[in-house]
N, C-alpha and C positions, 0 to 999 in steps of 0.2 A: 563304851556303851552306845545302842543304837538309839541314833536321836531320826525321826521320819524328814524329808524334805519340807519345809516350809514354803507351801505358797499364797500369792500375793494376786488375786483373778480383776484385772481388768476390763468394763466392757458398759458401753452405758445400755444396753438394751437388757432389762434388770429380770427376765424369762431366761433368755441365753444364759446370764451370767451365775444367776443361779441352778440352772441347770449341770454348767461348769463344775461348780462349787460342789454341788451335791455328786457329783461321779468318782471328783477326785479326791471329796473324805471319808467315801467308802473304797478308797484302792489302799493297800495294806502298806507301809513306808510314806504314806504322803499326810501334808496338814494342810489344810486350808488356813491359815490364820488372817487373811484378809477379802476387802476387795473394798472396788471404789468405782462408781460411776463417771468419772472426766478423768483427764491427763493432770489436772492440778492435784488433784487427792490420790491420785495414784502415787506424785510424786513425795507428796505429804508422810503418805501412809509405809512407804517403802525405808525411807527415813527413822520413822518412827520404829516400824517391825522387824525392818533389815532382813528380809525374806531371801530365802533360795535361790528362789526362781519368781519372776513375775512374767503372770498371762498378759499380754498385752492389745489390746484391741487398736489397729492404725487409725480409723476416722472416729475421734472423742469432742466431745464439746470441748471447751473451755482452750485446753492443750490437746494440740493432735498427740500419736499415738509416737511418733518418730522423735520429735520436741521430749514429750517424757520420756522416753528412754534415753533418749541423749544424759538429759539431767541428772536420772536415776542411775545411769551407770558409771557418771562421775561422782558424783556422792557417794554411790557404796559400790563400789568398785567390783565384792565380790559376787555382789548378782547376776546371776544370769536372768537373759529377758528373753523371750518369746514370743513370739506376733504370734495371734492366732486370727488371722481377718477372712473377710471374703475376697479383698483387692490381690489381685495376684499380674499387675503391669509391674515393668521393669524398674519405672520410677520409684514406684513405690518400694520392691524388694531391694532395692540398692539403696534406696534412703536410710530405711532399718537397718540394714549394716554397718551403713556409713555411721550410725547413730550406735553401733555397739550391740545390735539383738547379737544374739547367737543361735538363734532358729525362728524359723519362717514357715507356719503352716498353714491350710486355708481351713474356714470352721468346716470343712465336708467333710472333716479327716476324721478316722473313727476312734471311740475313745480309747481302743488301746494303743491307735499311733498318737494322743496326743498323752497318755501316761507315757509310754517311752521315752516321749519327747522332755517331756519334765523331767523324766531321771539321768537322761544324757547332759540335758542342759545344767542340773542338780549336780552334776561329775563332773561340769568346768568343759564340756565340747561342746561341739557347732552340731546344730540336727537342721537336714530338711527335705521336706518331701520332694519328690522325683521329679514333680514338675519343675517347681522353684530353683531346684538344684541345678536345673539344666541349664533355667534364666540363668544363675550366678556363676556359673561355670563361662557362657557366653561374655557377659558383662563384664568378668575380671580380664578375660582377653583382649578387649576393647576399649576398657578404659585408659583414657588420657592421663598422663600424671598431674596434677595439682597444680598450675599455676600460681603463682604469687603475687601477681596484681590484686592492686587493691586488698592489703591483708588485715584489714580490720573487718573485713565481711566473714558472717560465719560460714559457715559450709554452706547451710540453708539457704542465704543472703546469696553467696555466692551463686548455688544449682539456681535459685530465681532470677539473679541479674543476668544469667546468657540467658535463660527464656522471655526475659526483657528483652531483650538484645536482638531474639529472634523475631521479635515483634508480635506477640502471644501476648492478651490479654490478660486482666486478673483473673477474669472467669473459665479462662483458657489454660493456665495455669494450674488453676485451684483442682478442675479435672484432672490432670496430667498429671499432679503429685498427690492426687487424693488430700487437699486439706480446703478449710474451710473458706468463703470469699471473702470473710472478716481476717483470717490468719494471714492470707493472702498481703490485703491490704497492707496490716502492719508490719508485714517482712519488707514490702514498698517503700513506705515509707521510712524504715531505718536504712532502707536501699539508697535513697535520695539524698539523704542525712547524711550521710556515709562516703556519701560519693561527694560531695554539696552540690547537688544540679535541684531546681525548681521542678521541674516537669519531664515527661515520659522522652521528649525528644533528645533532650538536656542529656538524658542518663545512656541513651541507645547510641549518640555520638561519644562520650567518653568510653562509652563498654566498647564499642568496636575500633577507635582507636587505642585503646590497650591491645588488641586483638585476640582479647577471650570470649569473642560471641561466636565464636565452632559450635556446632550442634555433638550434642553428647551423644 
């Protein structure tokens, strides 16, 4: 029996989101059954619905966009996630993956490339548009393998301890991976924790004595 995709529309800017919303429960196979204004009720709501696919917006209050998907896709393994943002830097498209999206679109994309995009992501494959693709084609060639210092850092912990390391600021930082100065902070501070160093000097001589402060 045909059952439509189920989706799940992330996005705190509540004109967007709704506009979202209202495109893709008039496309014939699709359902809206949710949405959520921040990364915590995204990840709430995903839990509770167990959705398809979830639209994912990367810069959210509360939990950025990359944090919830991480969460969301270890919880319910079978969804697929979706960025749909305006950020399109490297840090940020390689963060979402590293987090488990399975497609990466910018909102310029028109709504029939972003139905598509739902019904590929909805099939269990990777979609992304021509620009993005080109970044992630780049980046998978470039990419370092994973070090193992320090393994109680999460990935996130990890990507911000070399930007520690390179001597980039919070607010320096919070730019370069699209999240917010408060998420910043407390990725820092369980940096600190983690590491047990007191202060920023503390943490940038044991980062570079391990020797994982290479620029990515």
């Amino acid at each position: 029996m045909f059952r439509p995709l189920r989706v799940l529309v992330v996005d705190d800017h509540p004109a967007f989101r709704m506009a979202i919303c209202a495109m893709l429960d008039g496309t014939h196979g699709i359902d809206v059954v949710g949405q959520a204004p921040d990364g915590l009720t995204a990840v709430t709501e995903a839990g509770r619905l167990e959705p398809d696919v979830v639209l994912m917006d990367l810069n959210l209050p509360d939990l950025d966009g990359v944090e919830a998907t991480r969460r969301i896709v270890k919880a319910c393994p079978h969804t697929g996630v979706l960025m749909l943002t305006m950020f399109e830097n490297e840090a940020a498209v390689f963060a979402a993956m590293r987090a488990g999206a399975r497609g990466y679109l910018l909102k310029g994309a028109r709504n029939e490339q972003v139905v598509r995009a739902v019904r590929v992501i909805g099939d269990g494959e990777a979609i992304f548009s021509p620009a993005i693709a080109t970044q992630v084609l780049s980046l998978l060639g470039t990419e370092s393998p994973r070090d193992e210092s320090f393994p109680k850092l999460t990935a996130r912990e990890r990507e911000i301890m070399r930007l520690i390391a390179q001597g980039m600021g919070n607010a320096s930082i919070a730019d370069q991976l699209v999240l917010s100065p408060k998420t910043v902070r407390n990725h820092v501070s369980h940096i600190f924790r983690k590491l047990q160093v007191t202060d920023r000097a503390q943490a940038i001589a044991k980062i570079r004595k391990a020797g994982v402060a290479r620029s990515e």
